[in-house]
C-alpha positions in Angstrom: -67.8 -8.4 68.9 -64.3 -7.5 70.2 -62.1 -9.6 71.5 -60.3 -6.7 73.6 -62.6 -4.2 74.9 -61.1 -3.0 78.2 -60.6 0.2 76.8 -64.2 0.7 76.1 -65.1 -0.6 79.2 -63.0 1.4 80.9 -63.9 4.8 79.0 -67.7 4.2 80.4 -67.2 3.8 83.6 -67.3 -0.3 83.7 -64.9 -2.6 85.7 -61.9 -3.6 83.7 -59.6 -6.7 85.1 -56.7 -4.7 83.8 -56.0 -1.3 82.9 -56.2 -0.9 79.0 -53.3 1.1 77.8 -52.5 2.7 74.4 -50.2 5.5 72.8 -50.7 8.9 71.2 -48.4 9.1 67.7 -48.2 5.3 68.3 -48.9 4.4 64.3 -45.7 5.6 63.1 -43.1 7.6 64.0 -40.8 5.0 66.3 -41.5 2.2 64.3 -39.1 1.1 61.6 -41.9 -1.1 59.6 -43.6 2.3 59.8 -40.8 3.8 58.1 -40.1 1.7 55.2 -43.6 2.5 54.5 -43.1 6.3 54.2 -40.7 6.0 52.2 -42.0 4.2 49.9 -44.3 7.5 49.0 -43.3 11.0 48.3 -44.3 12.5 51.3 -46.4 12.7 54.2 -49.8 13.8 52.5 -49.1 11.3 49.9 -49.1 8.2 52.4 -52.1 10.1 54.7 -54.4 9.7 51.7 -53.7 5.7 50.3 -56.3 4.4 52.5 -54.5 0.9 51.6 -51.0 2.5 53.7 -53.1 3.8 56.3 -54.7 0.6 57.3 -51.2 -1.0 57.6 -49.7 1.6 59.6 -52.5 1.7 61.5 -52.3 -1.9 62.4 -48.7 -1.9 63.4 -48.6 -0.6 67.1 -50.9 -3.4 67.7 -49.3 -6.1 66.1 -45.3 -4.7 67.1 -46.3 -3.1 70.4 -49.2 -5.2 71.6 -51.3 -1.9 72.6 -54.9 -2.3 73.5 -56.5 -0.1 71.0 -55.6 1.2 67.0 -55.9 4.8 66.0 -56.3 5.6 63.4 -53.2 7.0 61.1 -54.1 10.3 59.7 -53.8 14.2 60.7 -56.0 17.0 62.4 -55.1 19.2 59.5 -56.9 17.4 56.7 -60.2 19.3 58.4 -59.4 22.5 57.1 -57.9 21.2 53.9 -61.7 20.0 53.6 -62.7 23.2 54.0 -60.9 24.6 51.3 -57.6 25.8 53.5 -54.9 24.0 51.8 -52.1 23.1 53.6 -48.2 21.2 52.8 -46.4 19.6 55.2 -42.7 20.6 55.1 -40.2 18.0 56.6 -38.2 18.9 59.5 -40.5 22.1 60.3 -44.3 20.7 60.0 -47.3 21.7 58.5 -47.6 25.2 56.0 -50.6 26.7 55.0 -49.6 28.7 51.9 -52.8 30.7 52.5 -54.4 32.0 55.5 -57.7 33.3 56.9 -57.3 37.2 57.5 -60.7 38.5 57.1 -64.3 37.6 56.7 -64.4 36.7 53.0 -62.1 34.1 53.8 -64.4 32.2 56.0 -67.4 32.9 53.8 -65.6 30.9 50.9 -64.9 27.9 53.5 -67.3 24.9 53.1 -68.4 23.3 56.1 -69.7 19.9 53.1 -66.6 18.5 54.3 -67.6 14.9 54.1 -67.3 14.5 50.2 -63.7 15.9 50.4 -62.7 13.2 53.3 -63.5 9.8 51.7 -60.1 8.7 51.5 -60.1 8.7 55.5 -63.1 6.9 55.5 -62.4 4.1 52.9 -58.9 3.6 55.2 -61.1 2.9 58.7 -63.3 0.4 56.5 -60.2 -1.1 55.5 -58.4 -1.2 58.7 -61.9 -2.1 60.9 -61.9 -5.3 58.6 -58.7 -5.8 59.1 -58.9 -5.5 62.8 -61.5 -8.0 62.5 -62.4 -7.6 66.5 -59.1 -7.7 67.8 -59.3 -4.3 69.8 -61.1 -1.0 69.8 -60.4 1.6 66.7 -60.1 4.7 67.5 -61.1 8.1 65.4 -60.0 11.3 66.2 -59.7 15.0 65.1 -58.5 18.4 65.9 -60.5 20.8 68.4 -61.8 24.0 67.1 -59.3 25.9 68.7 -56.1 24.3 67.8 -57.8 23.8 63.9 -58.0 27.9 64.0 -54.9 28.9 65.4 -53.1 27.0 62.6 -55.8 28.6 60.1 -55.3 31.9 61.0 -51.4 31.2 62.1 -50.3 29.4 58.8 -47.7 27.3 60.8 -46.8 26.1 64.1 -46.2 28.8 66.9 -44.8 28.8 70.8 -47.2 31.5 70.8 -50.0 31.6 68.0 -49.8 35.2 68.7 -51.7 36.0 65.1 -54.8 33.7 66.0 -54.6 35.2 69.1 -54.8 38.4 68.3 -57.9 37.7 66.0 -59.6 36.8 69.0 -59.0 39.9 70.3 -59.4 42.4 67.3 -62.2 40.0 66.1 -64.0 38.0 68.1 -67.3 38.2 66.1 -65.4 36.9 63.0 -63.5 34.1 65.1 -66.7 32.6 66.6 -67.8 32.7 63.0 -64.7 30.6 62.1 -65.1 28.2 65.2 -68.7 27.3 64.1 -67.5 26.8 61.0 -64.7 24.6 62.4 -67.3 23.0 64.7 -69.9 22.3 62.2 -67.3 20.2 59.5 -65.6 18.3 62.7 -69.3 16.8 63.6 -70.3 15.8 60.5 -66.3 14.4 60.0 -66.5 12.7 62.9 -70.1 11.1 62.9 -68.9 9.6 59.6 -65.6 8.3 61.3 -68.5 6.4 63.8 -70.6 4.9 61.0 -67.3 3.7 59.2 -67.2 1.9 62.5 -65.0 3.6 64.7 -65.4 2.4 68.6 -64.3 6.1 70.5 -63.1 9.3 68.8 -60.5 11.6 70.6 -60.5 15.7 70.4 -56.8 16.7 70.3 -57.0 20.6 71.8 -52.8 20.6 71.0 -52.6 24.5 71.4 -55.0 24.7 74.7 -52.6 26.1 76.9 -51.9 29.0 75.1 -55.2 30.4 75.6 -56.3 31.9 79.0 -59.3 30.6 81.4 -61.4 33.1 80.2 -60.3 33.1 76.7 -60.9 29.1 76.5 -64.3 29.3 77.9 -65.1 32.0 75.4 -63.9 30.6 72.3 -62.8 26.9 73.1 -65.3 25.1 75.8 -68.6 25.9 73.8 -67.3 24.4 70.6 -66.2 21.3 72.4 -69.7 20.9 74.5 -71.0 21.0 70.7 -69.0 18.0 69.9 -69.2 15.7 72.9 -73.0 16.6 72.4 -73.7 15.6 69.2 -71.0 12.5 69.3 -73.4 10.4 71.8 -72.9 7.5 69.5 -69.5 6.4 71.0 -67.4 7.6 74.0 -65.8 10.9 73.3 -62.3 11.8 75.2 -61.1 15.4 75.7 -57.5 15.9 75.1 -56.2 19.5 75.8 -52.3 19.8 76.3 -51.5 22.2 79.5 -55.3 23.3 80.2 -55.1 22.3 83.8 -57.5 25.0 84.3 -60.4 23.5 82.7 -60.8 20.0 83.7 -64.1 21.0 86.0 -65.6 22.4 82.9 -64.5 19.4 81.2 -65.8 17.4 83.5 -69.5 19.0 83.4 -69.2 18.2 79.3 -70.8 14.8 77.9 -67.4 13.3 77.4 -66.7 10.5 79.0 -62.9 10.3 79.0 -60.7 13.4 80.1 -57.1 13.3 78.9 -54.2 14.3 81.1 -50.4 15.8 80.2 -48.0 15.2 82.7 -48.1 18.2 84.5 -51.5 17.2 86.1 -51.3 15.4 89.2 -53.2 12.2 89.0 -54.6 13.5 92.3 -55.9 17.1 91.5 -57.5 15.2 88.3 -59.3 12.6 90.8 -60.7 15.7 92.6 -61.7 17.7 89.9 -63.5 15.4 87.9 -64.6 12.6 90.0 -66.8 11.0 88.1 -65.2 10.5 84.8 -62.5 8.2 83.4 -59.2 9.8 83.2 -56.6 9.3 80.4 -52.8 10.1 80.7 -50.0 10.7 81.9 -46.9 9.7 81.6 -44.0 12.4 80.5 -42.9 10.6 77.3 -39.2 11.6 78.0 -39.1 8.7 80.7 -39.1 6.2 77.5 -35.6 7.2 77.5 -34.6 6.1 80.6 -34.0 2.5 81.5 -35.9 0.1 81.8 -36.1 0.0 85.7 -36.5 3.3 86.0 -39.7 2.8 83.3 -40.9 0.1 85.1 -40.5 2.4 88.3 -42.1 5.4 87.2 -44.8 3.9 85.3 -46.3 1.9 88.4 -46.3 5.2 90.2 -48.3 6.4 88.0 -50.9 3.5 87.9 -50.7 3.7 91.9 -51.6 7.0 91.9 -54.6 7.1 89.4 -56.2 3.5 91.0 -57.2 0.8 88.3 -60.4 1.6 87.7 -62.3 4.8 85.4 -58.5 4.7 83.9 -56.6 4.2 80.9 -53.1 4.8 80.1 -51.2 6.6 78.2 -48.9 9.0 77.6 -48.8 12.9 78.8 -48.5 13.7 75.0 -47.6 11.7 71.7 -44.8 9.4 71.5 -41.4 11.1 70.1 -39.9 10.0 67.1 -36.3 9.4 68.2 -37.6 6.8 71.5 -36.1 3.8 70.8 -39.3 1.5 70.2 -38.4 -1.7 72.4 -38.7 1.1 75.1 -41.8 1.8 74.2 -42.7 -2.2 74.0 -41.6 -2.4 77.2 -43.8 0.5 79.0 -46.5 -1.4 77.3 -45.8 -4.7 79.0 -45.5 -2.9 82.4 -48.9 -1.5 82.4 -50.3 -4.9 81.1 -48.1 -7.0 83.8 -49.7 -4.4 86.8 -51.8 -6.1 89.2 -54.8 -4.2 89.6 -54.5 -5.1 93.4 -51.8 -3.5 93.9 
């Protein structure tokens, strides 16, 4: 039984007496108990797999920052690393995958038994949903089939992902090949994040808005109808950064929570998808600003979206260099709103 659940309650559609309100990147990053932690390891992958590390970062937003739900402290990328697509995370520039998939005999030797390879993610959300011990939701996430192939087939971060892109193009027969295989691992990760106890699981679709209309519903929207379909267990939210153009068909999907960047009016969002709950949006730049102008901005924002089929958060994850009392304070604000406002 949790103690919090407005963000549950919220995600299916149920009256909350206040808006629930969490943080993408919130475990870590701003948080300086979060960095005497990593450095107490030798890197990045290092701390992601010490299921004991996880759990504490994990818990940290919640007992620093007073959020309303824990996610889960891990990364999208250990899905293809599962699948046999190493990958190194290089600090200052970001992930590196020394090898990448080129052509069809790459993705034949990918397993899609990705479970077995994962169990250090899934001893850390035993550890942390004990540790939680009710307070407030957990959350589970991974990456969406598109953005898990364009670093694939990429091999780093782009502005473009013009080499995934072009696979699509040259081989679109061989992509969809990848993206069920993508697809097929992320359900079977994911229902195992749910029976380790997770309360909601989030699809992060980071590279969204570099794909088309046409191209997304091609090679994006099906696989992530897959998921929301076969996740029924738990609420599922949709989170693709700048794909504007697809909340409708998001809307039509089984999710039950569509997540919004700060370029989406809270109104066009209201119109397009009427009957879902709506996640998002605030441009995390204004956590530099002062405090008023926090306070100011963020109860536009709550205005604007109404207190119900809602929950905040950011327009994208949290960045490293905001100074985290900031952060505490945008927190407060959307926990201080009066819903009759």
């Amino acid at each position: 039984m949790l103690t919090n659940n407005l963000l549950l309650r919220a995600a299916k559609g149920e009256y909350v007496e206040r808006i629930p309100v969490w943080m993408m990147r919130q475990a870590g990053r701003i948080l300086p108990e979060y960095r005497a932690v990593r450095s107490s390891v030798n890197g990045f992958k290092e701390l992601v797999k010490h299921p004991e590390l996880i759990c504490e970062v994990t818990l940290q937003p919640v007992d620093i920052l007073g959020v309303d739900a824990a996610i889960i402290f891990s990364d999208i990328l250990v899905i293809p690393e599962a699948m046999g697509l190493n990958y190194e995370m290089v600090e200052s520039k970001g992930p590196l995958f020394p090898k990448t998939i080129q052509q069809s005999s790459d993705v034949t030797q990918l397993t899609t038994d990705v479970v077995p390879n994962l169990q250090y993610v899934f001893d850390a959300l035993k550890l942390t949903k004990d540790a939680l011990n009710g307070r407030v939701p957990l959350i589970g996430f991974a990456g969406a089939p598109w953005t898990i192939f364009a670093y694939m087939i990429e091999g780093k971060g782009s502005k473009t992902f013009s080499q995934a892109k072009k696979m699509l193009y040259t081989d679109p027969q061989l992509s969809h090949l990848l993206l069920d295989k993508i697809t097929t691992s992320t359900i079977a990760y994911l229902k195992e994040q749910v029976s380790c106890g997770v309360d909601i699981v989030q699809i992060f679709d980071s590279w969204a808005g570099v794909l088309s209309k046409a191209q997304y519903v091609e090679f994006a929207l099906p696989y992530m109808q897959r998921i929301t379909e076969a996740i029924s267990e738990v609420p599922v939210i949709l989170f693709a950064k700048d794909a504007h153009y697809i909340l409708k068909e998001f809307g039509q999907t089984n999710c039950a929570v569509i997540g919004l960047d700060w370029t989406i009016e809270p109104q066009k969002a209201r119109e397009e998808v009427s009957r879902k709950t709506l996640q998002g949006n605030l441009d995390p730049c204004v956590l530099y600003a002062d405090k008023q102008t926090i306070k100011t901005e963020t109860e536009r924002m709550l205005q604007a979206f109404g207190s119900q089929n809602y929950i905040c958060n950011l327009g994208h994850g949290v960045y490293p260099d905001v100074d985290f009392e900031k952060a505490k304070y945008f927190i407060e604000v959307v926990q201080n709103y009066s819903i009759s406002k």
